[in-house]
Every structure is written in structure tokens, then in C-alpha cells.
C-alpha positions in Angstrom: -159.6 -0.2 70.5 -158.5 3.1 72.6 -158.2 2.4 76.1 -157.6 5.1 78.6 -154.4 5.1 80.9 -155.9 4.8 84.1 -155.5 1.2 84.5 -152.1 1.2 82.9 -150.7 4.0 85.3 -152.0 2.3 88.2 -150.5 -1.4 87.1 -147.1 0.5 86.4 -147.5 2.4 89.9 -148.0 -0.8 92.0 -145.2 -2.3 89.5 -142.5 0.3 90.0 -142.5 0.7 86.4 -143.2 3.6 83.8 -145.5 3.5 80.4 -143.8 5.9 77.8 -145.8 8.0 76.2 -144.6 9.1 72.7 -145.7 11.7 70.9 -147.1 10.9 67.3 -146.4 13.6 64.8 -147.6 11.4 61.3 -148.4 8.1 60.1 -144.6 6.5 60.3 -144.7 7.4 63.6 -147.8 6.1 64.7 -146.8 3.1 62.8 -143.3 2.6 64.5 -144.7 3.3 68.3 -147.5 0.4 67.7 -145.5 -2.0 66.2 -142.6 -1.5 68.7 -145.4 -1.6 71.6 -146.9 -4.5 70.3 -143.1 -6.5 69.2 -142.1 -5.7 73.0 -145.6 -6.6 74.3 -145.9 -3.1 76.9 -148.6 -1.0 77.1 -148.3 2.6 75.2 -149.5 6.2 75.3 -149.3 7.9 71.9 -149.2 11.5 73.0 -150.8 14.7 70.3 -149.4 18.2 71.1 -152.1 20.6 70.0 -149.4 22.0 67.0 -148.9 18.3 66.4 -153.4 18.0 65.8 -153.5 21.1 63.8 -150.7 20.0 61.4 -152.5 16.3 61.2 -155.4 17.8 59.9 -157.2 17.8 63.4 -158.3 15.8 66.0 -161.0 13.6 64.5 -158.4 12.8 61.8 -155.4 11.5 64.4 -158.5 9.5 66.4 -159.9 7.7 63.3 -156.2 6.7 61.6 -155.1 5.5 65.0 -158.0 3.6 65.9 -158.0 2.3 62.0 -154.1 1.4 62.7 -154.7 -0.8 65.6 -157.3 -2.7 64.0 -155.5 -3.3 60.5 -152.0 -4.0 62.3 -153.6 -6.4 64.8 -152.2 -4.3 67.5 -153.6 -5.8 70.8 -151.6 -4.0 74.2 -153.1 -1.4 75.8 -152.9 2.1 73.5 -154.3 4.8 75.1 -154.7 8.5 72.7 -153.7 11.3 75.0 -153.5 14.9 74.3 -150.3 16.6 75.2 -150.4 20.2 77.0 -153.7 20.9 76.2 -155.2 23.8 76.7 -158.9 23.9 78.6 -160.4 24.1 75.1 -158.1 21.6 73.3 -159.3 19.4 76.0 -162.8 19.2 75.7 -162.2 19.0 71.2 -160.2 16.3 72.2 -162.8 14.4 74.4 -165.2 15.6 71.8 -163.0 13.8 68.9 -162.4 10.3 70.8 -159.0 11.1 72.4 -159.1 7.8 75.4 -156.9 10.6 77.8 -156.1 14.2 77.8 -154.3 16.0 79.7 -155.1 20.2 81.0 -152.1 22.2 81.6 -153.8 24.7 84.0 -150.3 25.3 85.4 -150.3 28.9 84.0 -153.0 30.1 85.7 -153.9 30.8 89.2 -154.0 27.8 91.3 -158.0 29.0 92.0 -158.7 28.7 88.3 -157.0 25.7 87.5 -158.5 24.4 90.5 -161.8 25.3 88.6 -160.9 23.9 85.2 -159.9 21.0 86.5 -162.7 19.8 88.5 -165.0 20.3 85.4 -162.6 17.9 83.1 -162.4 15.3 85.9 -166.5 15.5 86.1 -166.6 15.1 82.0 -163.3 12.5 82.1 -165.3 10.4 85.0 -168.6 10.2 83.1 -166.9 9.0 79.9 -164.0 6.8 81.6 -161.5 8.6 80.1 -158.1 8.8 82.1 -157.0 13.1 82.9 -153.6 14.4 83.3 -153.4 18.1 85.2 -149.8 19.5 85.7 -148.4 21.9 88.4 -145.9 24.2 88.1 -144.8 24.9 84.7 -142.3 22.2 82.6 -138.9 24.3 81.6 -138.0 24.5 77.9 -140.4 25.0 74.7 -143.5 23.4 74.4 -145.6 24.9 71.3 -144.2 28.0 72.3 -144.2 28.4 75.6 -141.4 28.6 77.4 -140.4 27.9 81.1 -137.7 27.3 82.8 -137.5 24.1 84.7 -139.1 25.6 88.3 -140.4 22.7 90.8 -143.8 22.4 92.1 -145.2 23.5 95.4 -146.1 20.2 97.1 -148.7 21.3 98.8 -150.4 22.5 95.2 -150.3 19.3 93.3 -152.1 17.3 96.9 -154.7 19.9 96.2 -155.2 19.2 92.6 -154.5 15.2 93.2 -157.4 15.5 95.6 -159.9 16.6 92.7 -160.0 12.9 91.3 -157.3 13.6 88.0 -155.8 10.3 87.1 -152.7 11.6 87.0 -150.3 14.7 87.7 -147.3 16.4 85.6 -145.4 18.5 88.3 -142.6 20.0 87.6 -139.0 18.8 89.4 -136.8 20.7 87.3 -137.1 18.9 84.2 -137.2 20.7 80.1 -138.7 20.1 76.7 -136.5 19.7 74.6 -132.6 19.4 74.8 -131.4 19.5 78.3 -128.3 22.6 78.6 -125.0 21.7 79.5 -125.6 23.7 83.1 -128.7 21.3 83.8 -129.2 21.2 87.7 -130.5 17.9 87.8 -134.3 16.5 88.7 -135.2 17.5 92.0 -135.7 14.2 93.9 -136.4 16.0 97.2 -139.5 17.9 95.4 -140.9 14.2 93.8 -140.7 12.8 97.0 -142.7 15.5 98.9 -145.4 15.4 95.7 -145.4 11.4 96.1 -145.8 11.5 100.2 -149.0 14.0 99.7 -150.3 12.2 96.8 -150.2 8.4 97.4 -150.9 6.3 94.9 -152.1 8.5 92.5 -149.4 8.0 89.3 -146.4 11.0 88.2 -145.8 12.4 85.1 -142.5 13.4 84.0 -142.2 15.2 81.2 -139.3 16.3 78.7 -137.8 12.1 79.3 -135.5 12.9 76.1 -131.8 13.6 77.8 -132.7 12.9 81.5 -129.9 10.1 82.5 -130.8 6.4 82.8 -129.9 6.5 86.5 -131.9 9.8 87.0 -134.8 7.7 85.6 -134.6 4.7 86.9 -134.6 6.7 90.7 -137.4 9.0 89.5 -139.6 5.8 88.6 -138.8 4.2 92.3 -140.2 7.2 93.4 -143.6 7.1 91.9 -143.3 8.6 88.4 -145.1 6.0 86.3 -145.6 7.7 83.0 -142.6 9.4 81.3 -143.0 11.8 77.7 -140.8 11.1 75.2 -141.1 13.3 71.8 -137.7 14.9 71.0 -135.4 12.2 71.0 -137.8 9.9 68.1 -137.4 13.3 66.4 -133.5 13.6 66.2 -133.5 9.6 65.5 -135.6 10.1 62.6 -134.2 13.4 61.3 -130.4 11.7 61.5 -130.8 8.6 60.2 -133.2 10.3 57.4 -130.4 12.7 56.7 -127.7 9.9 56.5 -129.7 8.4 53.7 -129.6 11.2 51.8 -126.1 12.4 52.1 -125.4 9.1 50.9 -126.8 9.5 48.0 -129.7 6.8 48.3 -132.4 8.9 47.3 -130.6 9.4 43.8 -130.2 5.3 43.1 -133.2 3.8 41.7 -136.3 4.2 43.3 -134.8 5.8 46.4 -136.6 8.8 46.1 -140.2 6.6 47.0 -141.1 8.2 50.3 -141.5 4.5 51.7 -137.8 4.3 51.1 -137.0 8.0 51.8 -138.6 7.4 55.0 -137.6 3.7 55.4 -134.4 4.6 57.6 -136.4 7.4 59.8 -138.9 4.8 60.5 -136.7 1.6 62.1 -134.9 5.0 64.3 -138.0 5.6 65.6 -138.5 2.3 66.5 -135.4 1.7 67.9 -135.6 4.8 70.0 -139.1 3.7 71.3 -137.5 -0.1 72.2 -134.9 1.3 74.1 -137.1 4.0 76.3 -139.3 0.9 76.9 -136.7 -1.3 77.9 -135.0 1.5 80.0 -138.9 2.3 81.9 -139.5 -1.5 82.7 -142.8 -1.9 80.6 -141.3 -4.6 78.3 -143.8 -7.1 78.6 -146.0 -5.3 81.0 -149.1 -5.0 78.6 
């Protein structure tokens, strides 16, 4: 059963924890992040970009294979099926398909019109008692395309959309998609702690976790962020270790070239990635 994060977010809040949320891209990975939640007993948030639906056959497909996986893998911690930088009508196909959470990324337009959009997903998202994730100022790096560059959040903007009744808010502190560059200024820890003053209890997002130092997270978390994305890091586990097993010839002895061996090696990466983020957020045995 799909649960949405609400109650997750506000257990890791009080807790000074994090839940990870990984983004699924197929079945091994849906697979790897289940298991690995359930094996660690923590609470999880499988994340879909909008690319990521379209190239699993849509939305409906993702919600019915991971509600199917739960159920056949015995999985019993909290999951909660959460759309990643969705747009205003991703959003609604989403809550249409069975998504448990999604979250509108209004941060491109006027602060009016996201204000707008917002409050209409938070009056859908309340009816259904599905969690919502809005975002403020844009997250640097390249998300399906778009690009930013890593600029913080007015303060004063994310109290206003916190004040609308979203479950949970993405603002930018200077973090990236993707792979951080070697003249990285750092998260802005003067920026969280204004957003976390205005906003209270209400749980922090911080996207583009893959790169940000252990020490940068673990001081982010004590200041409020309690859900951190993780999606490029499980993708350079899987791509190294599956490019190790080929250059070493596996594929060529016996039945090596089986995908459930191909992919065998891609697989326990992923999982290892997803046991150490866990371990590293505090939500090892949380669930």
C-alpha cells in the first residue's frame, strides 16, 4: 500500500532525521530501493521525474508495478510514490494515476502564479490525503532539461508558499542536479536557517543529495531539511559496476548475457548506494 509522506516528514522533522527519496528509473530499481528500505527497516520515497514516467510507459504503469511490488515482495515500511519536478499538469496525471505525493515546481513562474497553482494542488492533495511538495527558487544543474544555476531562495517567498498548507517545500540553498563542479560554493546554511525560522515545522527538501558532503548533510538535516533526493549517484553505481562486468568479459561466459545476470551487478550497487544514503540521513530503522 502507497502511503503519502506527510506522516513520514513530520516523524523525521520532530526526529532530526531525513527520508531519502530515490528516484526509480525501471524495475531493478524499484526492486533494489524496496528491498534495501525494507532490509534497513526506514521509511522511503521512490521519486518519478516526468522523463523518467514517459520512458516507463506512463504513470498508471509505474503506480500499478509499484503497488504490485510491495504486495508480492512483502514490503511493509512506509513507501510513498512521489512525482519529481512536476509540472502543474504532470501533477494532476499523477494524482489522477495513484501517485501517494507529488510535488509542483511553480518555481519558474511568478511568485503570483505559483502562488495560484499551488493553492489549487494543496485543495485537490487535502481532499485525497495525498502529501504536496512546492519548490522556491530554482534547483541549479539539469533536471529534464532545465537548467539553473544553484541560486537560493527569498525567505520571505517560501513563508508565503509554506503558509498555503503544502506538506513540504524544496527551496533552493545553492544546491545542483547532478554532479556538483569543482568551484561549488557550498549550501547556504544562512539561507536554510532564515526558510526554517519563517516556516516552522513544516519539513525541507533538498534536492540534488548526490555529491553534497556527509558533514554538509548531516548540518543541513539539524536544520530542518527532512527529505533529501537522491537519483544521480544510484545511476553512476549502476552504470560502473554494470560496465565492470562487462569489460570483464562476464557477459561472454555462459549465460552471462541473461539480463538478470547482466544486470545482477547494477542491481546490489544500487542497493548499496541506497543503504549507505540511509544510513548517512538517520532513517535506519525509522519506519
Amino acid at each position: 500500500m502507497l502511503v503519502s509522506a506527510k506522516e513520514m516528514l513530520t516523524k523525521a522533522k520532530a526526529g532530526k532525521y531525513a527520508v531519502g527519496q530515490f528516484n526509480i528509473n525501471n524495475l531493478e530499481w524499484t526492486k533494489a530501493i524496496l528491498l534495501t528500505a525494507q532490509e534497513q527497516n526506514s521509511p522511503v520515497i521512490l521519486g518519478v521525474s516526468e522523463g523518467a514516467g514517459k520512458y516507463m510507459c506512463g504513470y498508471k504503469t509505474v503506480t500499478n508495478m509499484v503497488k504490485a511490488m510491495i504486495e508480492e515482495l512483502g514490503i511493509t515500511v512506509p513507501v510513498a510514490l512521489h512525482l519529481d519536478h512536476g509540472s502543474y499538469e504532470g501533477a494532476k496525471k499523477c494524482i489522477e494515476a495513484g501517485f501517494s505525493s507529488v510535488m509542483f515546481d511553480g518555481s519558474h513562474y511568478p511568485i503570483e502564479e505559483n502562488i495560484e497553482k499551488t493553492k489549487e494542488l494543496v485543495g485537490i492533495c487535502n481532499e485525497l490525503g495525498l502529501s504536496l511538495e512546492a519548490e522556491v527558487g530554482s534547483i541549479g544543474g539539469e533536471e529534464d532539461g532545465v537548467v539553473g544555476a544553484g541560486e537560493c531562495a527569498d525567505p520571505n517567498e517560501c513563508k508565503m508558499i509554506a503558509d498555503l498548507g503544502v506538506t513540504m517545500l524544496a527551496a533552493g540553498i545553492g544546491n545542483i542536479h547532478g554532479k556538483y563542479p569543482e568551484n561549488w560554493a557550498g549550501l547556504s546554511f544562512d539561507t536554510l536557517d532564515a526558510i526554517q525560522q519563517l516556516t516552522g515545522d513544516m519539513p525541507l527538501v533538498l534536492h540534488g543529495g548526490t555529491g553534497i558532503p556527509a558533514d554538509m548533510i548531516q548540518k543541513a538535516i539539524s536544520l530542518g531539511v527532512s527529505k533529501i533526493n537522491v537519483n544521480t549517484e544510484c545511476q553512476l553505481a549502476f552504470a560502473d559496476a554494470t560496465r565492470k562486468y562487462v569489460e570483464a568479459g562476464k557477459d561472454l561466459q555462459g549465460k552471462g548475457f541473461d539480463p538478470r545476470k547482466l544486470l545482477a551487478p547494477g542491481f546490489e550497487a544500487i542497493k548499496e548506494t541506497v543503504k549507505e544514503k540511509m544510513e548517512l540521513f538517520g532513517s535506519v530503522g525509522k519506519a
